[in-house]
Backbone as JSON Lines, residues from 0, in Angstrom:
{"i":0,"aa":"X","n":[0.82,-1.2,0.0],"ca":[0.0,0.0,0.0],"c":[0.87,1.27,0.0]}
{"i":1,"aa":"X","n":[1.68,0.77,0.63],"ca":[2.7,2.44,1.3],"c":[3.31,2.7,-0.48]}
{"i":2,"aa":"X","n":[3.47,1.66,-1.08],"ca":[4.76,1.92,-2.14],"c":[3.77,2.72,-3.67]}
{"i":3,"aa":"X","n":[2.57,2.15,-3.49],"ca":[1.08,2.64,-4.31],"c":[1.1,4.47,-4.22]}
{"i":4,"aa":"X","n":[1.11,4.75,-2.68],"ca":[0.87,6.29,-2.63],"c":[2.42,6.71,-2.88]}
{"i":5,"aa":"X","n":[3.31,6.06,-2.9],"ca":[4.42,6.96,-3.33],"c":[4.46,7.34,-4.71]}
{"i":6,"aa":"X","n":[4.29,6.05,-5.63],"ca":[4.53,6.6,-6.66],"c":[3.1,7.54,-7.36]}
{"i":7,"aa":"X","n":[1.89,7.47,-6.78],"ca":[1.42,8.48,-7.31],"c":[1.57,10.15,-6.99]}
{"i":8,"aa":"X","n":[2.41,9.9,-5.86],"ca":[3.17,11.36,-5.21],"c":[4.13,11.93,-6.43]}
{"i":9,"aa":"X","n":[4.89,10.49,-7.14],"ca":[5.8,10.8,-7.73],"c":[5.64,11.66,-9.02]}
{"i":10,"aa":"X","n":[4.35,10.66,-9.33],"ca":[3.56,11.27,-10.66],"c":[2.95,12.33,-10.69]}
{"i":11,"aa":"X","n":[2.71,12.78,-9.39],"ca":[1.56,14.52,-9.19],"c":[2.56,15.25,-10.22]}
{"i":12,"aa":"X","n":[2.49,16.61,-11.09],"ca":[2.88,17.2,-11.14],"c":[3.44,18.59,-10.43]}
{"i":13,"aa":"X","n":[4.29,19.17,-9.81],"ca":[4.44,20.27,-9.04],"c":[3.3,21.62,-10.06]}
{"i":14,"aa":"X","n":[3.3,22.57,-8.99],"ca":[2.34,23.61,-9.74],"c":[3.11,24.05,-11.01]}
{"i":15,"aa":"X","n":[4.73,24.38,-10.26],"ca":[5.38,25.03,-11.32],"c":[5.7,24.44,-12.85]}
{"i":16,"aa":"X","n":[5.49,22.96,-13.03],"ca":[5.83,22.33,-13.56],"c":[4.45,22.51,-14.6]}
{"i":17,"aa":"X","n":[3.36,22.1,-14.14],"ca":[1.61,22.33,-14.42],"c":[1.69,23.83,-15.29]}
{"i":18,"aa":"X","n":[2.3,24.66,-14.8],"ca":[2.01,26.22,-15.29],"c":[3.45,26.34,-16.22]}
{"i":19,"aa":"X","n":[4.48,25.66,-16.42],"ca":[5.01,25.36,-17.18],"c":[4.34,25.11,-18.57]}
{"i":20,"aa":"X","n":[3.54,23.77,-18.6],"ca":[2.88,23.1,-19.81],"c":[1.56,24.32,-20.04]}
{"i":21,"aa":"X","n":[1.24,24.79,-19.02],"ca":[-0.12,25.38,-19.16],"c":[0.89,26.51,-20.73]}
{"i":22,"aa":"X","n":[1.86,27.06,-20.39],"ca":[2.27,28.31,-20.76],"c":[3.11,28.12,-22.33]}
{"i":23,"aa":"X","n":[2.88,26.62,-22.29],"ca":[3.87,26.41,-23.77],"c":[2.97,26.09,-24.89]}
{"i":24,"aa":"X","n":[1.73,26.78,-24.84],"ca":[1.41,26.93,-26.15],"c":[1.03,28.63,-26.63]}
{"i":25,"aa":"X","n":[0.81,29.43,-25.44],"ca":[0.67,30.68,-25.51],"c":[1.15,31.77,-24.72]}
{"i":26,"aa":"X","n":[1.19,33.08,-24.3],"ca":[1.84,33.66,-23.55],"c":[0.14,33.92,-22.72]}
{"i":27,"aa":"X","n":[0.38,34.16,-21.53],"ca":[-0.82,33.86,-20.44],"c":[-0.72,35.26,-19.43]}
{"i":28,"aa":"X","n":[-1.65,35.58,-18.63],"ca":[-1.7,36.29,-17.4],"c":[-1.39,35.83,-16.71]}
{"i":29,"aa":"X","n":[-0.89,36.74,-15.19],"ca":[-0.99,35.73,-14.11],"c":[-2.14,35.06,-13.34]}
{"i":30,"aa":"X","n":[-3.2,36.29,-13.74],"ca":[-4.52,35.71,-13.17],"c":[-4.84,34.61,-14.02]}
{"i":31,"aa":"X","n":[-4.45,34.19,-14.97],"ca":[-5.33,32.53,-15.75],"c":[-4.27,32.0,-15.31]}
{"i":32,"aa":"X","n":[-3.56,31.86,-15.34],"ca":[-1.77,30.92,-14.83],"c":[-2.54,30.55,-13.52]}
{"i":33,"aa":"X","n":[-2.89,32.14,-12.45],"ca":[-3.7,31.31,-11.0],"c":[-4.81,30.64,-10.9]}
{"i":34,"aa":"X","n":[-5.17,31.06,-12.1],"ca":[-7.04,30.09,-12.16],"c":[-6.57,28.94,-12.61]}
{"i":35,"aa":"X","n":[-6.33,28.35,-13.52],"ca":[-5.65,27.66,-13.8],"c":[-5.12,26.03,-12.55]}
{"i":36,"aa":"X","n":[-4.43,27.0,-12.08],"ca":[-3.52,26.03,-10.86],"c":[-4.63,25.83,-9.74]}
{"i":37,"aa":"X","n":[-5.82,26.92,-9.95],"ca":[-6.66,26.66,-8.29],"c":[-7.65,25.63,-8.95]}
{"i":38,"aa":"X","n":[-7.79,25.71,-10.59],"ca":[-8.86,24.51,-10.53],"c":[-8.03,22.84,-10.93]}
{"i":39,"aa":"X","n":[-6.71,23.13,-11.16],"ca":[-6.1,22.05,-10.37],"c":[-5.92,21.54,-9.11]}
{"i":40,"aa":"X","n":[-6.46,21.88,-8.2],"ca":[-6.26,21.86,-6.76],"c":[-5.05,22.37,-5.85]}
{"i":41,"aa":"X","n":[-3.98,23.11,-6.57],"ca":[-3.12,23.36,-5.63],"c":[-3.26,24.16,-4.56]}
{"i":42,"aa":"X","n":[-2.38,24.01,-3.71],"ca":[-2.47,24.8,-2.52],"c":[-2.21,26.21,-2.73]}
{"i":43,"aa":"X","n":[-2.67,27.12,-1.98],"ca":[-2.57,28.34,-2.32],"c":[-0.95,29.33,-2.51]}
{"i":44,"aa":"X","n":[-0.38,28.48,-1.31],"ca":[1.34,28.4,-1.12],"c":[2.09,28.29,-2.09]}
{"i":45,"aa":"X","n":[1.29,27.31,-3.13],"ca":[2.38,26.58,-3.69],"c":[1.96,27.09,-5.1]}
{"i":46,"aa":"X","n":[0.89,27.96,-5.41],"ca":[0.35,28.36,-6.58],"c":[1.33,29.61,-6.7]}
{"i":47,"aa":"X","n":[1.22,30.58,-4.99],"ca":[1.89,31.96,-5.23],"c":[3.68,31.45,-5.21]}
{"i":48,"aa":"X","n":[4.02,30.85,-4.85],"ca":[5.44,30.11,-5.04],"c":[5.24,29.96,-6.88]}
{"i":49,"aa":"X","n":[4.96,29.48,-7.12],"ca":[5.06,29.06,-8.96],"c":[4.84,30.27,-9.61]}
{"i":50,"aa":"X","n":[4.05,31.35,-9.59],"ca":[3.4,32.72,-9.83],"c":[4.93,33.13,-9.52]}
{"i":51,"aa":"X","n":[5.43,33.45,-8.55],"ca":[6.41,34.38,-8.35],"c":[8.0,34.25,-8.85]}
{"i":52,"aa":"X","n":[8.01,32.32,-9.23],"ca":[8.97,31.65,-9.77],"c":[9.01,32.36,-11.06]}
{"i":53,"aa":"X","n":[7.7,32.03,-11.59],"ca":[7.71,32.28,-13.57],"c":[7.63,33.81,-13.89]}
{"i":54,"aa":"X","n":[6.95,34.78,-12.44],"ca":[7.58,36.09,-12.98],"c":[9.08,36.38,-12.78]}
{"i":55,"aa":"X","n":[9.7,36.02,-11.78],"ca":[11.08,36.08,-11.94],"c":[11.88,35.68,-12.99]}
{"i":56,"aa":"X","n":[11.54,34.48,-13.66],"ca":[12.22,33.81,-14.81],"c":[11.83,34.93,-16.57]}
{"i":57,"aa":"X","n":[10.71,35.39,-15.97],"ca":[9.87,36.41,-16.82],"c":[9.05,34.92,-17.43]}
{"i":58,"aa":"X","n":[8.72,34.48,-17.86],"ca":[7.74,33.79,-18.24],"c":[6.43,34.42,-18.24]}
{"i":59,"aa":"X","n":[6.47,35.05,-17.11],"ca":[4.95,35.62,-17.11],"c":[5.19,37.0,-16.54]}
{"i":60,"aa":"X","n":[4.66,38.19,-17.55],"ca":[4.56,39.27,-17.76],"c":[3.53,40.14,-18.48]}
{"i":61,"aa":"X","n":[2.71,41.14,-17.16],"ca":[1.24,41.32,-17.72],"c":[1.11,42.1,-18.41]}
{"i":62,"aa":"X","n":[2.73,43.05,-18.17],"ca":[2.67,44.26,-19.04],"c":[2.91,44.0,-20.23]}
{"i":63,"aa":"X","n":[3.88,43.48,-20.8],"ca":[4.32,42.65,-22.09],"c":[3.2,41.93,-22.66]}
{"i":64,"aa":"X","n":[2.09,40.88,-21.94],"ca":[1.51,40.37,-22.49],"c":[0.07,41.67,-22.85]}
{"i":65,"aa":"X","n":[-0.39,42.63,-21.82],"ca":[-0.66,44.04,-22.43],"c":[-0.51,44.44,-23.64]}
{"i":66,"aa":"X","n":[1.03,44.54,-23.92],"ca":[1.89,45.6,-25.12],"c":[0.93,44.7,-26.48]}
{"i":67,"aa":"X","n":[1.42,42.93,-26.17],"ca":[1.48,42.2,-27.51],"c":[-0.24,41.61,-27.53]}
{"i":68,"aa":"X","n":[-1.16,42.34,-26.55],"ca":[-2.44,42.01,-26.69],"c":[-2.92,43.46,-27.56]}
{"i":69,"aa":"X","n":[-2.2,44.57,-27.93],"ca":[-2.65,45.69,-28.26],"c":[-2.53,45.38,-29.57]}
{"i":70,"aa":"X","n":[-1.03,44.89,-29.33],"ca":[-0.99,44.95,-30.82],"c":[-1.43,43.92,-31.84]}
{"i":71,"aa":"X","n":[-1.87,42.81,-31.17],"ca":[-3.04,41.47,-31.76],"c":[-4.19,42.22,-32.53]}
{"i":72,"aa":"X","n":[-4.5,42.95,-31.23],"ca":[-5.71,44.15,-31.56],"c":[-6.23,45.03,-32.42]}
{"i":73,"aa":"X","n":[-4.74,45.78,-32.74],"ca":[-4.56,46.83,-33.8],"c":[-4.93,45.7,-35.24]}
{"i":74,"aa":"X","n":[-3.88,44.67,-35.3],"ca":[-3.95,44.14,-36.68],"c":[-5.69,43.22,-37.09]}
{"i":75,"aa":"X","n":[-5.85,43.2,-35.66],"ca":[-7.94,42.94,-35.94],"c":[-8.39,43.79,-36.7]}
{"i":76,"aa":"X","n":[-7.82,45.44,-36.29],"ca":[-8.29,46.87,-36.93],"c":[-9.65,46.73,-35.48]}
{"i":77,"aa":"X","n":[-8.98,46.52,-34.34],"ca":[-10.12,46.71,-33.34],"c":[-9.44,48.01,-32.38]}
{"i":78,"aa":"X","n":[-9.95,48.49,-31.49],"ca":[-9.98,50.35,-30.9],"c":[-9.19,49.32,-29.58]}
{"i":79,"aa":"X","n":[-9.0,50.34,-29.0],"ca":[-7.98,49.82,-27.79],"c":[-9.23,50.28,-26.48]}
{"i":80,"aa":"X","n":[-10.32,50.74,-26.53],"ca":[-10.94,50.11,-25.61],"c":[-11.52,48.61,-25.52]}
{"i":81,"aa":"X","n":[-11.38,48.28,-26.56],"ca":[-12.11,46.8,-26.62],"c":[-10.51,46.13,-25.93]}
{"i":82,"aa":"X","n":[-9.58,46.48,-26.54],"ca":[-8.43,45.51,-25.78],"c":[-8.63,45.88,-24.62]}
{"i":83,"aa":"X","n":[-8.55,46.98,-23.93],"ca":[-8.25,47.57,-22.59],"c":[-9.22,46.49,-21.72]}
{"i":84,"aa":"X","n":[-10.24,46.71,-22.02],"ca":[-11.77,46.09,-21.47],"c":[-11.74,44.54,-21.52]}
{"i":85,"aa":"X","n":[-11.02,43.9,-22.88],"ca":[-10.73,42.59,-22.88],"c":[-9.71,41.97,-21.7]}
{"i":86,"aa":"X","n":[-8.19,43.28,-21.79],"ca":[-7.43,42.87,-20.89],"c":[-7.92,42.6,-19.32]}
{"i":87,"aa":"X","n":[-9.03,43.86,-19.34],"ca":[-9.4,43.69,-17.71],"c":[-9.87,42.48,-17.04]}
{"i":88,"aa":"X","n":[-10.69,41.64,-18.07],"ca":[-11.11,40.59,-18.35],"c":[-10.27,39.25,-17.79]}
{"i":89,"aa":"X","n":[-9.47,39.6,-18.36],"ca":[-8.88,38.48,-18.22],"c":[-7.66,38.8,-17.23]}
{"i":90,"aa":"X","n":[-7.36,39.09,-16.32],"ca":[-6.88,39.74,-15.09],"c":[-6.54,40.64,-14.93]}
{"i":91,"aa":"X","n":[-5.74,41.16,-15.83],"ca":[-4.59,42.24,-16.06],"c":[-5.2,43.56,-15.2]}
{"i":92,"aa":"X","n":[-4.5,43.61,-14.21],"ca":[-4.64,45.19,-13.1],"c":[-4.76,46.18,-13.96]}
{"i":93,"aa":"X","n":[-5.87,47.04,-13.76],"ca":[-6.1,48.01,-14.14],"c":[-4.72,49.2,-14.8]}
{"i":94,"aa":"X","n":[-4.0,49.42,-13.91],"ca":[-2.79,50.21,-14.17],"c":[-1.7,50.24,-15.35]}
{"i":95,"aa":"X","n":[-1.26,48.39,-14.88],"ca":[-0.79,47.89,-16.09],"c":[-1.48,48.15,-17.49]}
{"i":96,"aa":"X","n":[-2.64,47.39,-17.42],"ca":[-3.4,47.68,-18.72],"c":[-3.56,49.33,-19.26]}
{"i":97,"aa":"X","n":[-3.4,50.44,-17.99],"ca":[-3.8,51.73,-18.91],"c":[-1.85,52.1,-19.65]}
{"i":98,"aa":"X","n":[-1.08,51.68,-18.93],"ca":[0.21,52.04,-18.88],"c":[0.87,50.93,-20.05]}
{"i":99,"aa":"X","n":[0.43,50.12,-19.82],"ca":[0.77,49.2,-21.56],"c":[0.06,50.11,-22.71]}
{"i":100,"aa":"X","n":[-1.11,50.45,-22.78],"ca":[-2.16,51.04,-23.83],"c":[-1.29,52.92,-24.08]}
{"i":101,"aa":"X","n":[-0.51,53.5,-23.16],"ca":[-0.42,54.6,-23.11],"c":[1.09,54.12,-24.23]}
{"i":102,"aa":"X","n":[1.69,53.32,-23.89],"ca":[3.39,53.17,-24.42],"c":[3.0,52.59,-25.66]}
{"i":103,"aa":"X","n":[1.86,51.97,-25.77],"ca":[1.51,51.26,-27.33],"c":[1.33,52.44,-28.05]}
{"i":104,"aa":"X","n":[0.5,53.38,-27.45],"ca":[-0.07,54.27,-28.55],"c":[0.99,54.89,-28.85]}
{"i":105,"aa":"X","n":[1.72,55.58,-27.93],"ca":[2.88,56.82,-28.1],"c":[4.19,55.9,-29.17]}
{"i":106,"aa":"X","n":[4.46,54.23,-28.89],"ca":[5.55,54.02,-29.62],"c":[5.18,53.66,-30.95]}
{"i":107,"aa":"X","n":[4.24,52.96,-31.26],"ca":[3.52,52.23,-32.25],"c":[3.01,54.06,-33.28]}
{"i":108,"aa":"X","n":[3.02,54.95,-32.39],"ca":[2.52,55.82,-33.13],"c":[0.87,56.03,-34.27]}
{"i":109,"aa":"X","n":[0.0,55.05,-33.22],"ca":[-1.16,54.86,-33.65],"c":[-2.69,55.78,-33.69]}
{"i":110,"aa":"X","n":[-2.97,56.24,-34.64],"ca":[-4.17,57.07,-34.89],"c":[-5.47,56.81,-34.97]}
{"i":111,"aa":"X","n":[-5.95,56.28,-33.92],"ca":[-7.25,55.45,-33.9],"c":[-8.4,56.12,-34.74]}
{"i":112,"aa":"X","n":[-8.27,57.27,-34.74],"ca":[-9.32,58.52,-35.77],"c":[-9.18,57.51,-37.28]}
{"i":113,"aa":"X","n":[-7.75,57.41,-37.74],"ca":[-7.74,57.02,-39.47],"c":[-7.87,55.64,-39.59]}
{"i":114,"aa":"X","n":[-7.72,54.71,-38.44],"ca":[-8.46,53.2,-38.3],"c":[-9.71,53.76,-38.77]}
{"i":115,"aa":"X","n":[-10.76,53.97,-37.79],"ca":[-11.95,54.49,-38.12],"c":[-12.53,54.76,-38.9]}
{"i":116,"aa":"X","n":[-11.89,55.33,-39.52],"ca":[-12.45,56.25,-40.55],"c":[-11.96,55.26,-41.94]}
{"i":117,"aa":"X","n":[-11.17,54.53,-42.12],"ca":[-11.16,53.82,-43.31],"c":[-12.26,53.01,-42.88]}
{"i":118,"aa":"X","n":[-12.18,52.24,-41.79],"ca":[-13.06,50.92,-41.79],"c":[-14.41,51.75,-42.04]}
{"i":119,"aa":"X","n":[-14.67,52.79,-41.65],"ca":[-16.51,53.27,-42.19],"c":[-16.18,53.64,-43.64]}
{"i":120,"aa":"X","n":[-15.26,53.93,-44.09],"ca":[-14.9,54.1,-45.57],"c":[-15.43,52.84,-46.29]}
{"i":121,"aa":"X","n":[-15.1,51.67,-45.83],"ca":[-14.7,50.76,-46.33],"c":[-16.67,50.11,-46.04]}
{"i":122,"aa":"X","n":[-17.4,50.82,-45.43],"ca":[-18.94,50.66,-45.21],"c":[-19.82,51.36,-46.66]}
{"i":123,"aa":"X","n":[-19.36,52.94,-46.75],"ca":[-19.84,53.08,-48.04],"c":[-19.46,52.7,-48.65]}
{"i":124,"aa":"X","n":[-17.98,52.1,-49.33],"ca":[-17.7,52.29,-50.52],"c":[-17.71,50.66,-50.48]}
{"i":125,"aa":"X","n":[-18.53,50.07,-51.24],"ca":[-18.62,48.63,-51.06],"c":[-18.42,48.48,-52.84]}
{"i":126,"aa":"X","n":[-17.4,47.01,-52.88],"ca":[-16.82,46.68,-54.0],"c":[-17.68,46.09,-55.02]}
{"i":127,"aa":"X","n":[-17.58,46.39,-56.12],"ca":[-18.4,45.69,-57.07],"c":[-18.79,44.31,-57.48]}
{"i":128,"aa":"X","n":[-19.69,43.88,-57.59],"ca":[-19.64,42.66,-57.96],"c":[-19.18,41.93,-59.24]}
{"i":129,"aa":"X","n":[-18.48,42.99,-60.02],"ca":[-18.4,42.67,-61.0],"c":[-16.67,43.21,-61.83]}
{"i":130,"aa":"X","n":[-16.07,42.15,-62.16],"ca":[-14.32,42.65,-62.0],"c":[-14.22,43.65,-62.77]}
{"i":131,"aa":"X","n":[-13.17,44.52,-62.5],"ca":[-13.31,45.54,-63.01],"c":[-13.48,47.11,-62.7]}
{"i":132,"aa":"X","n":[-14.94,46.74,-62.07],"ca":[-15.62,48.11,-62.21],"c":[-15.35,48.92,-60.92]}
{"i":133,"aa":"X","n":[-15.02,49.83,-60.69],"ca":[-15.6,51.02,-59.25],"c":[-16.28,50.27,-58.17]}
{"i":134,"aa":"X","n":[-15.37,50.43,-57.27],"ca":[-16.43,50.57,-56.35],"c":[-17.94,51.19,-56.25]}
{"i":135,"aa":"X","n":[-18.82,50.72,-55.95],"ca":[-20.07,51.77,-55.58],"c":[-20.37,52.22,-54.48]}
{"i":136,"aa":"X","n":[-20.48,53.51,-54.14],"ca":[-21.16,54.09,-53.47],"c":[-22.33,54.08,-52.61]}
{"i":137,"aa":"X","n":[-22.45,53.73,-51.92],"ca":[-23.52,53.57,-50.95],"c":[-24.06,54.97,-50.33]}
{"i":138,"aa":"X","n":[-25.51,54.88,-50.99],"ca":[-26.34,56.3,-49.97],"c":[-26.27,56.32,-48.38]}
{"i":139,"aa":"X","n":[-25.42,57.19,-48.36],"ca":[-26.06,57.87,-46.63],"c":[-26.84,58.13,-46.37]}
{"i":140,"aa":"X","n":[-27.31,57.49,-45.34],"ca":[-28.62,57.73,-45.06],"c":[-28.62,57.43,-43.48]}
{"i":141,"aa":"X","n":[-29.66,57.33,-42.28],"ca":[-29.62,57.04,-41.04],"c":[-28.94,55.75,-40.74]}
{"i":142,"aa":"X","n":[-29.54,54.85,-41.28],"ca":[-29.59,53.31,-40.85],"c":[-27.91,53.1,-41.79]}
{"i":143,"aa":"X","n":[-27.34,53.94,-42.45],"ca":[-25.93,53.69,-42.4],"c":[-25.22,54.19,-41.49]}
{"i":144,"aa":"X","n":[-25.7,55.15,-41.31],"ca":[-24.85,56.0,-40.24],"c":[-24.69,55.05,-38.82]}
{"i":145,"aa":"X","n":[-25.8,54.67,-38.21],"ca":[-26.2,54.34,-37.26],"c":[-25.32,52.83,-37.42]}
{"i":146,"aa":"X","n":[-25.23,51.84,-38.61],"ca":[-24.19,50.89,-38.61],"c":[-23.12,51.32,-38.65]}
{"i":147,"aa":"X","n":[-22.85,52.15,-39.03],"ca":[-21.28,52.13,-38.96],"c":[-20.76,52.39,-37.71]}
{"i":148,"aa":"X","n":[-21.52,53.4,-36.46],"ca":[-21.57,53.65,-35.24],"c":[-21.3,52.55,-34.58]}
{"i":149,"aa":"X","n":[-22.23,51.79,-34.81],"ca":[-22.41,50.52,-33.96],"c":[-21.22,49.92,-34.4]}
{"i":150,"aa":"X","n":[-21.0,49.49,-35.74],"ca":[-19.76,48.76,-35.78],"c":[-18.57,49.26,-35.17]}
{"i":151,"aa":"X","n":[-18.05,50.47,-35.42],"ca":[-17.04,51.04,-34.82],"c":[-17.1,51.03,-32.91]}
{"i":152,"aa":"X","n":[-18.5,50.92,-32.58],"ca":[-18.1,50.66,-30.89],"c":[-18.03,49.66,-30.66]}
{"i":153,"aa":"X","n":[-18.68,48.5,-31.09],"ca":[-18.05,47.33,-31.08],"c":[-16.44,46.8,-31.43]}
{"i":154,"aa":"X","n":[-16.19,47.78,-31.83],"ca":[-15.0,47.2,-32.37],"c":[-13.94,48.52,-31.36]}
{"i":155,"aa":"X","n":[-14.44,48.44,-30.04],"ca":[-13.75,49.45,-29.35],"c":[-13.33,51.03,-29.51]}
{"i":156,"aa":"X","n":[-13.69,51.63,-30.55],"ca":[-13.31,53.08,-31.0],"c":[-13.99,53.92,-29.82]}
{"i":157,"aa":"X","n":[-13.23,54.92,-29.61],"ca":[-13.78,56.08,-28.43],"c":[-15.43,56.66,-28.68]}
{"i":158,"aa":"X","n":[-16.15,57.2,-28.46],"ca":[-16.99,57.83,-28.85],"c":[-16.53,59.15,-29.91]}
{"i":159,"aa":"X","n":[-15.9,59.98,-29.44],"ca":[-15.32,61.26,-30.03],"c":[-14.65,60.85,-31.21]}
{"i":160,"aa":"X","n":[-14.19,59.71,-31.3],"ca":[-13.4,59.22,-32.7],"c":[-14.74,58.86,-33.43]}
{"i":161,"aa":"X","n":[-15.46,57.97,-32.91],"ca":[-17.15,57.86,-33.66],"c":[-17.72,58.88,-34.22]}
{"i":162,"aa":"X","n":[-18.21,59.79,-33.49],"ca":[-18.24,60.84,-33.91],"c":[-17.59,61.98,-35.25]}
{"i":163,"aa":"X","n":[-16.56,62.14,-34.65],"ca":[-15.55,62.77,-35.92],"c":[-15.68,61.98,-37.08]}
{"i":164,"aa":"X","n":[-15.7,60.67,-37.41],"ca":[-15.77,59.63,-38.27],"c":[-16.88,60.05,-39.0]}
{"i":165,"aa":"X","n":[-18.07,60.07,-38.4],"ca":[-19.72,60.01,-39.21],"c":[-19.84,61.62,-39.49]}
{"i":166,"aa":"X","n":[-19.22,62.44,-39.1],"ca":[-19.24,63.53,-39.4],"c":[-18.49,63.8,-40.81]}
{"i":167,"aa":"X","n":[-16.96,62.99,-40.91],"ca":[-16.57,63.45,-42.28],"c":[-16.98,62.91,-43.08]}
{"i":168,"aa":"X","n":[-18.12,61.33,-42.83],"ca":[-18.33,60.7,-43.88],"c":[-19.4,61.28,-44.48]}
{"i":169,"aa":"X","n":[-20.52,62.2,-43.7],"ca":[-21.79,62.98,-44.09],"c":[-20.91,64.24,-44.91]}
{"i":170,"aa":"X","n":[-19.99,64.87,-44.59],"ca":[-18.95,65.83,-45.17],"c":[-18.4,65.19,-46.81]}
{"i":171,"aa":"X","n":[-17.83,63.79,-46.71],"ca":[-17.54,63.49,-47.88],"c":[-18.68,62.97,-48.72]}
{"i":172,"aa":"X","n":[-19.83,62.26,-48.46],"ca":[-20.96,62.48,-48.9],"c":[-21.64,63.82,-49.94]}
{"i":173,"aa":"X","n":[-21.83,64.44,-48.67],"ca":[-22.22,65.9,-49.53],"c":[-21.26,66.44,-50.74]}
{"i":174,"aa":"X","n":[-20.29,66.37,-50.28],"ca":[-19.68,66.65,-51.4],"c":[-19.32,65.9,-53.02]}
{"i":175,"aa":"X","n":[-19.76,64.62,-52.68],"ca":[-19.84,63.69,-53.68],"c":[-21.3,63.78,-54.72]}
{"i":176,"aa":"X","n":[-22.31,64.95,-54.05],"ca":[-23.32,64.56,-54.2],"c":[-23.67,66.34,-55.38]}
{"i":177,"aa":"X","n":[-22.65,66.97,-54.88],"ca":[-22.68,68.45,-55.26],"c":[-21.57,68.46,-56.61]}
């Protein structure tokens, strides 16, 4: 009996070892790294022991995983409140997440206004069905306006960037029309 519980002692995996495999197919938070290990059963000791191991080793880094969740984001063509709001989500401390989002924007040098504004571009001016020809033009009208709104907050854009957006597109409108 005695020699039965040893070797399944032998076989447990340690946490650190568990959050090891957890971490080798993606880069992770620490809050899913801890969820993770608590719905494995580890002890709470031995979860913040493994947590504090793999940030030391850097393995796990919320700000970094922040930076490279922005920029997942950007190439969606999604607004950095939807990341911000996603990150919160999924653990990432408030701070980190505004202080990753502040160094993304300033280094990346990103203009969330001309995201915007192509992707509602890219609402009127819908491609032809037929090779060749122009794009066509789509009438402005409410129920475009009002999609493209919606799409753009869904897709995280500020309000004031929404805004400015449906404003130049009623601006480039009119003038298409004169």
């Amino acid at each position: 009996m005695r020699g039965r519980e040893e070797k399944e002692k032998e076989n447990k995996k340690t946490a650190l070892e568990t959050a090891y495999a957890y971490l080798a197919s993606r880069m992770r938070t620490s809050a899913e790294v801890r969820k993770h290990l608590e719905s494995k059963e580890y002890p709470d000791t031995e979860i913040t022991e493994a947590i504090n191991d793999l940030i030391g080793l850097r393995y796990l880094d919320d700000y970094l995983y922040a930076l490279r969740y922005y920029e997942y984001n950007r190439e969606k063509r999604r607004g950095v409140l939807r990341a911000e709001r996603e990150l919160l989500e999924k653990g990432v401390d408030k701070d980190t997440a505004r202080n990753a989002k502040e160094d993304f924007l300033y280094e990346q040098k990103v203009d969330e206004f001309e995201d915007a504004l192509e992707i509602a571009r890219r609402e009127v001016h819908v491609p032809s069905d037929v090779y060749g020809e122009a794009p066509r033009v789509r009438e402005i009208d409410d129920r475009l306006i009002a999609k493209i709104a919606r799409r753009l907050e869904g897709k995280g854009y500020s309000k004031g960037d929404i805004f400015r957006v449906l404003d130049v597109i009623r601006r480039e409108s009119r003038e298409d029309v004169e």
